[in-house]
N, C-alpha and C positions, 0 to 999 in steps of 0.2 A: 884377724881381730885387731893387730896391731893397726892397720892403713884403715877400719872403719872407727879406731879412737882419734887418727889423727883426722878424720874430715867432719868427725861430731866436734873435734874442740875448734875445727875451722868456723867451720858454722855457727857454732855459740861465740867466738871472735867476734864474726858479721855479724852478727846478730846485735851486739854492745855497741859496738862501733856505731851500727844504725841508727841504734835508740839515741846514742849519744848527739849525733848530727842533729836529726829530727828535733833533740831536745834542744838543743839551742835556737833564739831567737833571730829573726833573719831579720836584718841590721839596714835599714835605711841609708839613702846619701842624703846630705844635706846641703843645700845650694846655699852658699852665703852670698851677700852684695853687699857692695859698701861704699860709700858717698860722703863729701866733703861740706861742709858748710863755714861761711863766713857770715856772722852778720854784725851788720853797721862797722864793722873791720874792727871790729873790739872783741869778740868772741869766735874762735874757731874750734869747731870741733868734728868727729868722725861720728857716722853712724850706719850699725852693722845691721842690715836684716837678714833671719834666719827662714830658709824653706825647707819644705819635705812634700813628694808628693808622695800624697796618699789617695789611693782609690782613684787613679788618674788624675787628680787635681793637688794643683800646690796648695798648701796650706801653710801660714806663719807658725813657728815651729819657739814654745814658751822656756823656760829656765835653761838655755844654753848658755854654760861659759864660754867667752869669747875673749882672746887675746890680740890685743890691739900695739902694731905696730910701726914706730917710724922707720923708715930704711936708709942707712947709709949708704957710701960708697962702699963699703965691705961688710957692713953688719946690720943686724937691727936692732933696735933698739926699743924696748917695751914700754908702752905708755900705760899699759895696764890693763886690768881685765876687768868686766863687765857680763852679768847676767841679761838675758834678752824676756823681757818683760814678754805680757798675754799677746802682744801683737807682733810680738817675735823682733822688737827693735834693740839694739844696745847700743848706748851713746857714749863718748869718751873724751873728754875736752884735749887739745893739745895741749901738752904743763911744759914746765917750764925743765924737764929733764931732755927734753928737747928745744930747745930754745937756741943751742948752737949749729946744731943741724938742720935747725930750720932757716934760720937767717946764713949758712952757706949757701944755700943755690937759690933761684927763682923756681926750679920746676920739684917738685915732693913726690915720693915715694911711701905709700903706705900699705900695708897687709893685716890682715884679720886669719887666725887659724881657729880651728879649734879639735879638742883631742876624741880618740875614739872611746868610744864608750857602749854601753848594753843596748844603744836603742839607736845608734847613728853612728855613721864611718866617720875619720876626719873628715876635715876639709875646712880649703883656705879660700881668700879673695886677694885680692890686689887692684891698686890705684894709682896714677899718675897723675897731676895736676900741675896745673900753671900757675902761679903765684897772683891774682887779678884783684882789682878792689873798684868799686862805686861809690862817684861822689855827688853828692845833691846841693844845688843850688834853687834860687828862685828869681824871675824879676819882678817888675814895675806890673806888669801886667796879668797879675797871679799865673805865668806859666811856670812850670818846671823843668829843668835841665838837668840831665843826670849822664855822667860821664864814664864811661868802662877804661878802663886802665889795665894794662897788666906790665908786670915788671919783666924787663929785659937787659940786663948787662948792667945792672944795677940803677935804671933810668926806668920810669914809670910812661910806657907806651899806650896811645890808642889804640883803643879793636873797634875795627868796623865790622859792617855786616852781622850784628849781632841782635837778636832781638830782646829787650828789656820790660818790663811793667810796670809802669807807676798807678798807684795806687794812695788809698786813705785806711787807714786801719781804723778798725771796728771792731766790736765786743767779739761779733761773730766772725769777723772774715778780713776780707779786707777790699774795699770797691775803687774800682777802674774812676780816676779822674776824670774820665773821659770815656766817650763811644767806643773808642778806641781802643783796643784788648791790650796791645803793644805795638811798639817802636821798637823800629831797624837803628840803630848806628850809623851815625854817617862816618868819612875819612876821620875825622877831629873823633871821635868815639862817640860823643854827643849824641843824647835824644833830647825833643823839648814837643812836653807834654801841656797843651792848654786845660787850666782847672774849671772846668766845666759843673763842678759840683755846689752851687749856691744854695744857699739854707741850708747847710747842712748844720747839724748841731755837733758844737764841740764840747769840750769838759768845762770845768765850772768856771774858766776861765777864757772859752771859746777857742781854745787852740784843738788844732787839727794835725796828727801824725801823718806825713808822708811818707813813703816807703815806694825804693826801688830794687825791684826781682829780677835775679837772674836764675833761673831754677834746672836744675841737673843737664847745665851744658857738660859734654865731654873732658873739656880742656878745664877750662874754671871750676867745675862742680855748681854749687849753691851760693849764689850772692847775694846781699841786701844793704840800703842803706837806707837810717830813718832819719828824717827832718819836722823837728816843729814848728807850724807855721799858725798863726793868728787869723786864721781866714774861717771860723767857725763861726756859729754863733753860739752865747752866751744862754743859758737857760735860767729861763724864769721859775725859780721857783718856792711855789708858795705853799704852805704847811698847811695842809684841811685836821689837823690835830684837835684843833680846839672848834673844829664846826660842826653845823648837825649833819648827822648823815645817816643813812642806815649800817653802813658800818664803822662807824665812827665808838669812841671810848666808851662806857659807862657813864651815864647821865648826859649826854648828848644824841640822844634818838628824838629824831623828829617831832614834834609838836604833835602833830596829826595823830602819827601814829600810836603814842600816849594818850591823847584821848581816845582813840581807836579802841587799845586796851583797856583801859581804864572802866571804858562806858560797856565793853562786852560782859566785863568782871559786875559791876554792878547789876545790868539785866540781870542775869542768872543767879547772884545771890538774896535780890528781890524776890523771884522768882521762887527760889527755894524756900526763902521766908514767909513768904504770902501760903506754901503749899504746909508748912508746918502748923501757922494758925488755924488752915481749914482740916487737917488733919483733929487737932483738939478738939475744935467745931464738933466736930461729927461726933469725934468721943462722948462730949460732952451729952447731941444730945439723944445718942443710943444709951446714957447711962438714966 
């Protein structure tokens, strides 16, 4: 009696235990990546994206805390934390709590973690980069020259062999100067880009942004540099406010069209009038 109480309370044991397991929720991994940007060498910052796969496919992964950090020679150091928006991105500018660590070395060290919780394990990233910057000039001949640099032993070095974009920024996008998708770097770091884009229209003043990409190399991460340049044209333009139109304001609709109205409204209230008279008419003379 004794040895079949102790294998019933074994069993009701497994048995909780079971329920217990089963009742928790099985916890995803989370891939993070994370990437550098510079742009025009006046804004740098990190940006973390979150995945999970789900159902065999990655999916960007919404409201992750994410802690972003800069790395020492022995420590890290926190620039801050960041929720990861519908697209699973989170962005974090480098401040100025790193500002001594950053101007110690040419090359950076940064990482993103984030904590475990009900729906995802940890998990971190990490990044290495090279200190690099692009510079934009122009000549005589509307070409563009845009130069790769990175810093080395505190002296500002060419990279060759690199491929670069120059482009025109636009509402939507941004268009290639040229046929030409990108230029290689020569020894000097140099590319020089012919602006091939005539009539194109610029702001009210006819200037045209330029812009040179370096986009998620290894070593650099994310580069850009923008140049305004007068090589646009000027837009004309003239106010149809006070003209006629068909959609134009109140009391400026077309001529035509006013008569148009005008003369349908009269038929048909002729029309009803005339049908009123001969309605009396008749009254008149059935009485």
């Amino acid at each position: 009696m004794k040895k079949f109480k102790i294998i019933l309370l074994s069993a009701l044991c497994l048995l909780l235990v079971t329920q217990y397991l089963f009742a928790q929720p099985i916890k995803n991994d989370l891939l993070l990546s994370l990437a550098y940007f510079n742009n025009n060498n006046q804004t740098q910052y990190l940006k973390a994206t979150a995945k999970s796969k789900v159902n065999g496919k990655f999916q960007q992964v919404a409201n992750v805390s994410i802690a972003f950090y800069i790395d020492d020679a022995s420590s890290k150091v926190l620039l801050g934390k960041a929720t990861t928006d519908h697209s699973g991105n989170a962005i974090m500018q480098i401040k100025s709590v790193a500002s001594e660590i950053w101007k110690s070395s040419a090359t950076q060290n940064f990482s993103v973690s984030t904590q475990e919780d009900k729906l995802y394990n940890a998990s971190e990233a990490n990044l290495a980069i090279v200190k690099a910057k692009i510079s934009l000039d122009t000549l005589e001949d509307k070409s563009i020259v845009a130069t790769l640099l990175e810093l080395k032993d505190s002296n500002w070095l060419p990279i060759k062999e690199v491929d670069i974009r120059v482009a025109v920024k636009r509402m939507l996008g941004e268009l290639n100067v040229a046929e030409t998708a990108t230029y290689t770097s020569d020894s000097l770091g140099m590319v020089t880009a012919e602006f091939t884009r005539d009539s194109l229209p610029g702001d009210s003043k006819g200037n045209l942004i330029l812009i040179a990409k370096l986009d998620e190399h290894e070593l650099y991460g994310n580069l850009t540099a923008e140049m305004i340049v007068p090589w646009g044209i000027k837009p004309l333009v003239h106010s149809t406010f006070n003209d006629r139109s068909l959609f134009a304001r109140k009391g400026l609709t077309p001529i035509w069209l006013e008569l148009l109205a005008y003369s349908i409204i009269l038929i048909v209230w002729s029309i009803i009038i005339y049908l009123i008279f001969q309605i009396k008419k008749i009254i008149k003379l059935g009485v």
